[in-house]
PAMIMI-500964 format. One record per residue (C-alpha): residue in three letters; x, y, z. Coordinates in Angstrom, 2 decimals, always signed. Layout:
residues N
+-----+---------+---------+---------+
|  aa |       x |       y |       z |
+-----+---------+---------+---------+
| ALA |       X |       Y |       Z |
...
+-----+---------+---------+---------+
//
This chain:
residues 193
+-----+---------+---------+---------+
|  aa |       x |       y |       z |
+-----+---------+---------+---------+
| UNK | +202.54 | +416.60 | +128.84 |
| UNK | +205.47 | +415.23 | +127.26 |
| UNK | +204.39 | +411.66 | +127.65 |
| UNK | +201.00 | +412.56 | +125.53 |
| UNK | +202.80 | +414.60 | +123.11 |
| UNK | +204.99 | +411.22 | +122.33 |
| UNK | +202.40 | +409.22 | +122.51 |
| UNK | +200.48 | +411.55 | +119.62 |
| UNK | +203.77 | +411.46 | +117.70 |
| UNK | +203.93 | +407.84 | +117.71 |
| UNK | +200.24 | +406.85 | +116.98 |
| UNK | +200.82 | +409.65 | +113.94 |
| UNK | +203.91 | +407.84 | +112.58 |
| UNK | +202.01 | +404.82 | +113.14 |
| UNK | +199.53 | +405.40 | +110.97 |
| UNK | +201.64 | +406.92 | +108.00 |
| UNK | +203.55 | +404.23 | +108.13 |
| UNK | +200.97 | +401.79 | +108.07 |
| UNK | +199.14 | +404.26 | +104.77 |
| UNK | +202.61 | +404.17 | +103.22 |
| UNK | +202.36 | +400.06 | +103.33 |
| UNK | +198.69 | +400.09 | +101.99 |
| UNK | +199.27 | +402.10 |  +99.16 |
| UNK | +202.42 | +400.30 |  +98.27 |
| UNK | +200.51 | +397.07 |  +98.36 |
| UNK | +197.43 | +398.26 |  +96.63 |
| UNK | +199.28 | +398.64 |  +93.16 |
| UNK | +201.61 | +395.21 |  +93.83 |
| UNK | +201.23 | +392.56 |  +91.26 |
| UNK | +203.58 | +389.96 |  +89.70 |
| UNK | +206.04 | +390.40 |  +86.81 |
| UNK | +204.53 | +387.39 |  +85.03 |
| UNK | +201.25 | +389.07 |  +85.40 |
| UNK | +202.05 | +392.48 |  +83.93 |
| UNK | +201.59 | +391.30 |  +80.31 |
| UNK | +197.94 | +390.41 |  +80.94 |
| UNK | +196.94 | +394.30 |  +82.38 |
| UNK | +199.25 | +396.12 |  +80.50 |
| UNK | +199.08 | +395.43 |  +76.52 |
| UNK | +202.25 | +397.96 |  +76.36 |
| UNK | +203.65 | +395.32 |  +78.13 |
| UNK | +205.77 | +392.44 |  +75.95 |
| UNK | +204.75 | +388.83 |  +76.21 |
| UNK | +207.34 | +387.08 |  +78.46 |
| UNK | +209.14 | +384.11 |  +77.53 |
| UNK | +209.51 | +381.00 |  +79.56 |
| UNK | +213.04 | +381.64 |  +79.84 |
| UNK | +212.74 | +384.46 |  +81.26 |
| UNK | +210.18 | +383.00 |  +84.17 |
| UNK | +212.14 | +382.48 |  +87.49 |
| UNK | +211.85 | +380.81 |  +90.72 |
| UNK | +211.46 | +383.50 |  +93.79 |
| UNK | +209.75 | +382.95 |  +97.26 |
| UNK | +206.65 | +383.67 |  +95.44 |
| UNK | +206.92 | +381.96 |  +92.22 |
| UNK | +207.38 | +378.45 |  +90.93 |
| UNK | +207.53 | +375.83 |  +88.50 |
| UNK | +204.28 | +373.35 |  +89.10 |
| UNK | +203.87 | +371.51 |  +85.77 |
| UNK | +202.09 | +368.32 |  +86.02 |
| UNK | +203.05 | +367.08 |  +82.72 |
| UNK | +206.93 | +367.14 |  +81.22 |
| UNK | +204.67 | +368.81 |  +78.19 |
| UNK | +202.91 | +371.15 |  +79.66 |
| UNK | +205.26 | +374.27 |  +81.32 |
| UNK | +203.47 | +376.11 |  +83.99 |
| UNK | +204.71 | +378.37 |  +86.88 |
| UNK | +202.47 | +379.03 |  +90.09 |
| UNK | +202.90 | +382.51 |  +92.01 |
| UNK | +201.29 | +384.07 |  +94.98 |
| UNK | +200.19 | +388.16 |  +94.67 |
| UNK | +197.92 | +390.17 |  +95.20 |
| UNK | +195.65 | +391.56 |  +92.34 |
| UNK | +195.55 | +395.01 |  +93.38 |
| UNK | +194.13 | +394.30 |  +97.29 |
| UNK | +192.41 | +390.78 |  +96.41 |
| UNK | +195.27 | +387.67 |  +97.33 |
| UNK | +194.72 | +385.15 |  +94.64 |
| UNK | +197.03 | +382.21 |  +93.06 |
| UNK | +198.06 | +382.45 |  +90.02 |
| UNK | +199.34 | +379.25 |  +87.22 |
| UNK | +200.73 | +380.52 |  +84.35 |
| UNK | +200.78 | +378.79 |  +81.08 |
| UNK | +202.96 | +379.10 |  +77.90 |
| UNK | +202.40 | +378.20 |  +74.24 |
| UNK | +205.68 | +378.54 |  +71.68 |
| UNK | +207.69 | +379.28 |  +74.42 |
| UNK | +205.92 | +382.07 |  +75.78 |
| UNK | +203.84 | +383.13 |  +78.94 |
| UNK | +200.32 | +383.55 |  +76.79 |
| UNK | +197.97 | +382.85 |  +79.81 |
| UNK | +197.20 | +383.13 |  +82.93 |
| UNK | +194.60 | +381.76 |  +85.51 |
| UNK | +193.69 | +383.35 |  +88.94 |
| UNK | +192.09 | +381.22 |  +91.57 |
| UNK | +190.82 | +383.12 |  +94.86 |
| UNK | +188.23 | +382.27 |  +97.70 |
| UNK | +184.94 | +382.71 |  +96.19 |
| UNK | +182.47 | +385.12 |  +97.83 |
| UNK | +179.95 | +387.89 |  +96.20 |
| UNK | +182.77 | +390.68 |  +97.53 |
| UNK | +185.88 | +389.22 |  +95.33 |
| UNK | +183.60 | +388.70 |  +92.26 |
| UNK | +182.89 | +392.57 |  +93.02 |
| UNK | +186.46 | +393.26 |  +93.47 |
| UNK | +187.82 | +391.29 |  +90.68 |
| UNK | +185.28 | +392.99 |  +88.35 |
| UNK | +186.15 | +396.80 |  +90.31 |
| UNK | +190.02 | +395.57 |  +89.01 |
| UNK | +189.37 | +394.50 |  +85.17 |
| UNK | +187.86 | +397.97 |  +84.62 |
| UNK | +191.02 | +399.73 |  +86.33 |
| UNK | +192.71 | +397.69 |  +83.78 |
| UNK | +190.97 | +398.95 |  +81.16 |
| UNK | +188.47 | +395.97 |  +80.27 |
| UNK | +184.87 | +396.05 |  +79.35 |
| UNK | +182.58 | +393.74 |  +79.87 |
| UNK | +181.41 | +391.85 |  +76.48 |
| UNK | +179.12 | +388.81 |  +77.78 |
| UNK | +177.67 | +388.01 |  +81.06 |
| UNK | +176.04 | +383.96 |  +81.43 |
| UNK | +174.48 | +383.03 |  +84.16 |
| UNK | +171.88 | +379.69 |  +84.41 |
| UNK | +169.05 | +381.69 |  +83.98 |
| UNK | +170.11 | +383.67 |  +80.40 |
| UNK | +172.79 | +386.07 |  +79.26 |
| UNK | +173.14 | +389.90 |  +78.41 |
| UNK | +175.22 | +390.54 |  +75.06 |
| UNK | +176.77 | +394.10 |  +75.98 |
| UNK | +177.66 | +394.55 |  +72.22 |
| UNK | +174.21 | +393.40 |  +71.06 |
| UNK | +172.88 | +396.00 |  +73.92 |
| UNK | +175.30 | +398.90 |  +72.70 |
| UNK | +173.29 | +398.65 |  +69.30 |
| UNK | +170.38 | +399.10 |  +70.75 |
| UNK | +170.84 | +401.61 |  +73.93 |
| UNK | +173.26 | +404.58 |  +75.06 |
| UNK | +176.28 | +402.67 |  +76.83 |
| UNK | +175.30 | +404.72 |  +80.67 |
| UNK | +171.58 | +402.17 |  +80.19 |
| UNK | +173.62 | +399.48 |  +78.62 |
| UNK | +176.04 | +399.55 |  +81.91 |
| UNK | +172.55 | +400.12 |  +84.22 |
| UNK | +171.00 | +397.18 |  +82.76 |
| UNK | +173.54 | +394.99 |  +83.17 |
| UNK | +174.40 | +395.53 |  +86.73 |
| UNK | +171.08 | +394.92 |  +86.89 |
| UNK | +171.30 | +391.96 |  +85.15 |
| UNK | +174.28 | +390.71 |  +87.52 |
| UNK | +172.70 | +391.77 |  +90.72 |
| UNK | +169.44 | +389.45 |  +89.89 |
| UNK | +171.23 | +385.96 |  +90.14 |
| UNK | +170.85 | +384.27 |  +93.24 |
| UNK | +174.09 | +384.89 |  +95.65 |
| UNK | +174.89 | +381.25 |  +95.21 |
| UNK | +174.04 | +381.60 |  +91.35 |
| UNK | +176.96 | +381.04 |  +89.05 |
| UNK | +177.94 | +383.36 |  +86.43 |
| UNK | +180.44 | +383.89 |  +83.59 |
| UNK | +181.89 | +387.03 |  +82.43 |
| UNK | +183.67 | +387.72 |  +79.10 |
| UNK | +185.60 | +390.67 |  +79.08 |
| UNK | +188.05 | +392.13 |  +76.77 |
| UNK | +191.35 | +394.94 |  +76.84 |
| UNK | +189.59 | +398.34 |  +75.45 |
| UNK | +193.09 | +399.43 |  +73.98 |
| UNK | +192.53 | +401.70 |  +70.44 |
| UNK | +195.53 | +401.02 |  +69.40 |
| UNK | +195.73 | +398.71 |  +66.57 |
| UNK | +198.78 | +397.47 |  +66.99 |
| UNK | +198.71 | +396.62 |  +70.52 |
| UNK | +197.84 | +393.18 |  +72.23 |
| UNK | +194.58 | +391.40 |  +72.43 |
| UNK | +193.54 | +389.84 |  +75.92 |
| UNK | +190.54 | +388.49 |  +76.59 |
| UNK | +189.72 | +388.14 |  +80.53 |
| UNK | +186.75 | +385.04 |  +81.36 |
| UNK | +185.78 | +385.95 |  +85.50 |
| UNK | +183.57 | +382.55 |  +86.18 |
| UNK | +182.00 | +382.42 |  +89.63 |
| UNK | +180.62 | +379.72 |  +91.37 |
| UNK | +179.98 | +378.94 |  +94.44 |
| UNK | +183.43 | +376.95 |  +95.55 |
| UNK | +185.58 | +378.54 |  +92.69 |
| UNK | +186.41 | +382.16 |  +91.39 |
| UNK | +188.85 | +382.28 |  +88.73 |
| UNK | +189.96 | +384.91 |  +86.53 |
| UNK | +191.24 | +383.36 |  +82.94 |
| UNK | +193.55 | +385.64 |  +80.72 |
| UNK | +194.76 | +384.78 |  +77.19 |
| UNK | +196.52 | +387.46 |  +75.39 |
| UNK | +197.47 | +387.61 |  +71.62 |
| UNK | +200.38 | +389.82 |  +70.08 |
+-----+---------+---------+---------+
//
């Protein structure tokens, strides 16, 4: 009896454990990536960047500063290059393994973050949300363009523009570009402010 009762107690401690690590990881991102989810959030400056196990300098040119990091983007692993312009951390780029469930994710993550979707390209035409909004209630706007999204071939390529839905007028301006293609996904962030 005893040995089942331990065993219980260990498969339950186990498995909060294990919940505890999940949750902890769901929400982990990367300093040097706050700025681009958070438009509280200051711009950093490249003197502030540092070099960790997961972050590091990777400039190709003497003119052109960049650091590289490893994270995760809520649950999705991606690598990251950030890029600075007057001395500070103004953009970044995501690269990931491409497949139809990342693009899902990835978009799943930008709305979490607050973005909306402006423009969505794909070879076959596009689908102006704003254009739509003028037109349609936002709940058909959103149908149709999941619609719109879901009719591209699985191999298709697409390009999404989507933008920070902050109302505050004083707060930063980022602008997120999700492009996938068949050997690439990236997620492109430039921020303002």
């Amino acid at each position: 009896m005893n040995v089942k009762k331990n065993a219980v107690l260990r498969f339950k401690s186990a498995l909060i454990c294990g919940l505890m690590v999940v949750s902890v990881g769901a929400r982990a991102n990367h300093p040097l990536f706050f700025p681009f989810v958070d438009v509280t959030s200051p711009l950093i400056g490249t003197s502030q960047a540092y070099e960790d196990e997961v972050t590091f300098e990777c400039s190709e040119r003497e003119s052109q500063w960049r650091y590289c990091a490893e994270f995760n983007y809520y649950q999705v692993p991606v690598f990251a290059y950030f890029y600075s312009h007057q001395g500070q951390i103004d953009k970044a780029v995501l690269e990931l393994e491409s497949s139809p469930v990342n693009f899902t994710q990835l978009q799943y993550n930008l709305r979490r973050d607050g973005f909306e979707p402006v423009l969505a390209v794909t070879n076959n035409g596009r689908f102006d949300v704003i254009e739509r909004l003028k037109k349609a209630p936002e709940y058909q706007v959103n149908a149709e363009l999941v619609q719109f999204i879901n009719q591209r071939p699985i191999d298709g390529e697409m390009e999404m523009t989507w933008v920070n839905n902050s109302n505050n007028a004083n707060s930063a301006e980022i602008t997120a570009t999700l492009i996938y293609k068949v050997e690439t996904l990236t997620l492109g962030f430039t921020r303002t402010k």
